[in-house]
N, C-alpha and C positions, 0 to 999 in steps of 0.2 A: 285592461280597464278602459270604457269609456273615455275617459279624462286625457286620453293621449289625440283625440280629436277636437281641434279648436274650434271652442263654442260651446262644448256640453263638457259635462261638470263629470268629474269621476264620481263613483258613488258610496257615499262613505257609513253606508248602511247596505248589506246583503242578508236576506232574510232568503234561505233555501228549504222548502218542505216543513218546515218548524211544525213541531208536536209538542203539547204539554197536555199531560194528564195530571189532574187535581184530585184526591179523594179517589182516584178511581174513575174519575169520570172525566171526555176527552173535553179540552177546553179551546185547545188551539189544534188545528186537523190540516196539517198541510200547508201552510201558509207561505206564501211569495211576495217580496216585496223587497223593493230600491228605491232606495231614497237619496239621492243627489247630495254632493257636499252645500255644503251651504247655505240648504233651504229648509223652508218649514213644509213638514209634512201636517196633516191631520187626520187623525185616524176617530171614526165615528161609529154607532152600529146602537142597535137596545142593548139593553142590561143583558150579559151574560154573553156576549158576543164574543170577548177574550179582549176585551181593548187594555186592558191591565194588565193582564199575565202576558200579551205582546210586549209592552215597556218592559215587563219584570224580565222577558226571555233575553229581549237583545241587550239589557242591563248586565245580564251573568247573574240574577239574583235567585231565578229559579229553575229547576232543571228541564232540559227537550232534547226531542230528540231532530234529525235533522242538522243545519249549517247558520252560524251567524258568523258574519265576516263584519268589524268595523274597522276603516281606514284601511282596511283589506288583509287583516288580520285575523286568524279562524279565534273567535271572543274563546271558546273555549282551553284554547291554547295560550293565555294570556292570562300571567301569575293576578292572583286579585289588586296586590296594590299597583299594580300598571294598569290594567285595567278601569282602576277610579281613577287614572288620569283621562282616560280616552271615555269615558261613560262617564256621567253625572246624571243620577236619577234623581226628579223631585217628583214624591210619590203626595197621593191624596191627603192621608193623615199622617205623617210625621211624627214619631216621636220625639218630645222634648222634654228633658228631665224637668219639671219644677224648679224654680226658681234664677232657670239659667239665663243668663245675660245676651243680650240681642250682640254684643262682641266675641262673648264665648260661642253661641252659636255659629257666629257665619265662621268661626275661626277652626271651624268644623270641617269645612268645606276644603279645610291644608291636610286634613290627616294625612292623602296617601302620601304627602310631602315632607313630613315629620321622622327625622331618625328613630333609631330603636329605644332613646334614650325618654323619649316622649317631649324632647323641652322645642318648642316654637324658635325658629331662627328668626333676624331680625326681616328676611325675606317676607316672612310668612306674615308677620306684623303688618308691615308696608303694603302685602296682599292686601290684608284684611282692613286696616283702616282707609284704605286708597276705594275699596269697594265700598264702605259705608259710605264716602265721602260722594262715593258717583253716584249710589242712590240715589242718595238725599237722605241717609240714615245715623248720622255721625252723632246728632244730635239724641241719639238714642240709645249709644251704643252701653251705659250701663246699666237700662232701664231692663227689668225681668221681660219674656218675650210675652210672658203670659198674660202681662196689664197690659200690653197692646191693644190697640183696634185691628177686626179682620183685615183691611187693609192694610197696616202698616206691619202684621203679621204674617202676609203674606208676600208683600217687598220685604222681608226678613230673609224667608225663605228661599226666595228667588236669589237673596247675596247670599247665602252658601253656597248654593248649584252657579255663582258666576265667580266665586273666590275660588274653587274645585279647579278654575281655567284646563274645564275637561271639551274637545270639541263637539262632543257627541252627547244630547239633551234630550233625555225622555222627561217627558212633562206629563203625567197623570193630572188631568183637571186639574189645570191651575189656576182656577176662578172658582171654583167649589168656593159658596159659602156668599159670594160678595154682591155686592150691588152693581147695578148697572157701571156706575161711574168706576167705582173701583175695579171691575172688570177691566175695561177699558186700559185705566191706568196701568196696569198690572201688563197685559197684554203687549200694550204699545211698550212697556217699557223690556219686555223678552225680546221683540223684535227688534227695536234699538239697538241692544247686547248683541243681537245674534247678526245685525249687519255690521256693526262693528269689529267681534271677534271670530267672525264667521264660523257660528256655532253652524250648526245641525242639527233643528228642533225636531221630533217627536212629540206630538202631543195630542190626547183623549182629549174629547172633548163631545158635552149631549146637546150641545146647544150647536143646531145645523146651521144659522145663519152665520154665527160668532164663528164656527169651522170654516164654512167657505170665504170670507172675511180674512180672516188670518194663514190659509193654505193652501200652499203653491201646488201643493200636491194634495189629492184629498182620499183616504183610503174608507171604506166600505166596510167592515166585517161583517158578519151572519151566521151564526151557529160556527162560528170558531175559522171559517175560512174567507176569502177577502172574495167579496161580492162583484164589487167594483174601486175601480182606481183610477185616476187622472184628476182635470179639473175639476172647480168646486161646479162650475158648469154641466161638467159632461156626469157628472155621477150625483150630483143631487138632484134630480129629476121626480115631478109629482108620482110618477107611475111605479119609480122605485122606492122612494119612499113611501107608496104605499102597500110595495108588496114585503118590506122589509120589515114596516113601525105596524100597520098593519091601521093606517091612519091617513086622512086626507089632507093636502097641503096644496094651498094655493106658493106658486113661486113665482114671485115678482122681482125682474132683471133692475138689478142698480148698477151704479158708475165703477162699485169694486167686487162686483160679486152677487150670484141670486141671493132673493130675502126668503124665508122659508116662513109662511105664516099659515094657521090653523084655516083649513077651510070655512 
């Protein structure tokens, strides 16, 4: 590994050749990709490019063929509840039963930590009110998730995937649905988490400016295999964005990142 040279980071995402077929039809075709312990990658591309079923793959949620290695472990070789410690997926739409409690939910986030007997230790409590409280969600914690605001349903969300205390973070759009501001908030507060507990973000994302912004790493897909990879500099480029989106974009450099706006 990498990681035994001081200065660069081991990598705690390996993605070898990965293939997924859906329905019959290929989605993901070969795919290569490292991702560094302790950084945010952003994975970008149009609709149907496989930026979902990439999270689903290196999740263990859906089948390929090909190698994923997390923390440098073959993911396939790794029983499921071990697994949901090392991965935490927070996927687009969620299921949430009705009526369930913004406590019961993030309390979600302890299953693989729960015995066979199903009853919550006092661990797991302290987990889980210690993450409402670091929100800023405590104050909500017996409210239905479903009378929330987008907002504050979606820092819900985000405390299950940091109560999980899994290192490895596939984030499927995790601002689907919200406003600017909330964006924002939501965002700033994964990266907080992830410099703190030195996650390993993963995350889709359509919004090119808000990608290059938020990742250190910025991955490309295109009909299922990865276009381009590196910075939000070196691979969001007018020329490729237009041969990718199939659309014109003016790129103006700012202080953290190019801005990607409509011609």
């Amino acid at each position: 590994m990498s990681g035994d040279r001081p200065g660069v980071r081991a990598a705690a995402v390996e993605c070898r050749g990965v293939r997924v077929r859906l329905g019959g039809r290929p989605v993901l075709d070969g795919v290569d990709l490292t991702v560094p312990s302790s950084s945010w990658c952003t994975v970008v591309g149009p609709n149907g490019a496989g930026k979902s079923t990439l999270l689903r793959a290196l999740s263990g949620v859906v089948r390929f063929r090909g190698e994923v290695e997390v923390e440098g472990r073959r993911l396939e070789g790794i029983p499921p509840r071990d697994r949901a410690r090392l991965v935490s997926l927070l996927p687009q739409n969620p299921i949430v039963p009705p009526g369930m409690t913004v406590a019961e939910y993030v309390m979600l986030g302890r299953t693989p930590y729960i015995g066979r007997f199903g009853a919550e230790s006092t661990h797991d409590l302290e987990v889980t009110e210690g993450v409402l409280r670091r929100l800023d969600l405590w104050g909500f914690a017996t409210r239905p998730l479903d009378e929330l605001s987008g907002g504050e349903r979606q820092r819900v969300l985000v405390a299950r995937v940091v109560a999980q205390q899994a290192p490895i973070v596939p984030l499927d759009e995790p601002t689907t649905a919200l406003d600017l501001g909330h964006q924002r908030q939501v965002l700033e507060l994964l990266d907080e988490v992830r410099r703190t507990d030195g996650w390993t973000v993963v995350a889709t994302m359509h919004d090119l400016t808000v990608a290059g912004l938020h990742g250190e790493q910025v991955v490309l897909l295109r009909d299922g295999r990865v276009a381009a990879t590196g910075t939000a500099r070196e691979v969001l480029t007018a020329d490729r964005i237009m041969e990718t989106y199939g659309t014109r974009v003016v790129i103006v450099e700012g202080p953290r990142g190019p801005a990607v706006l409509p011609a």
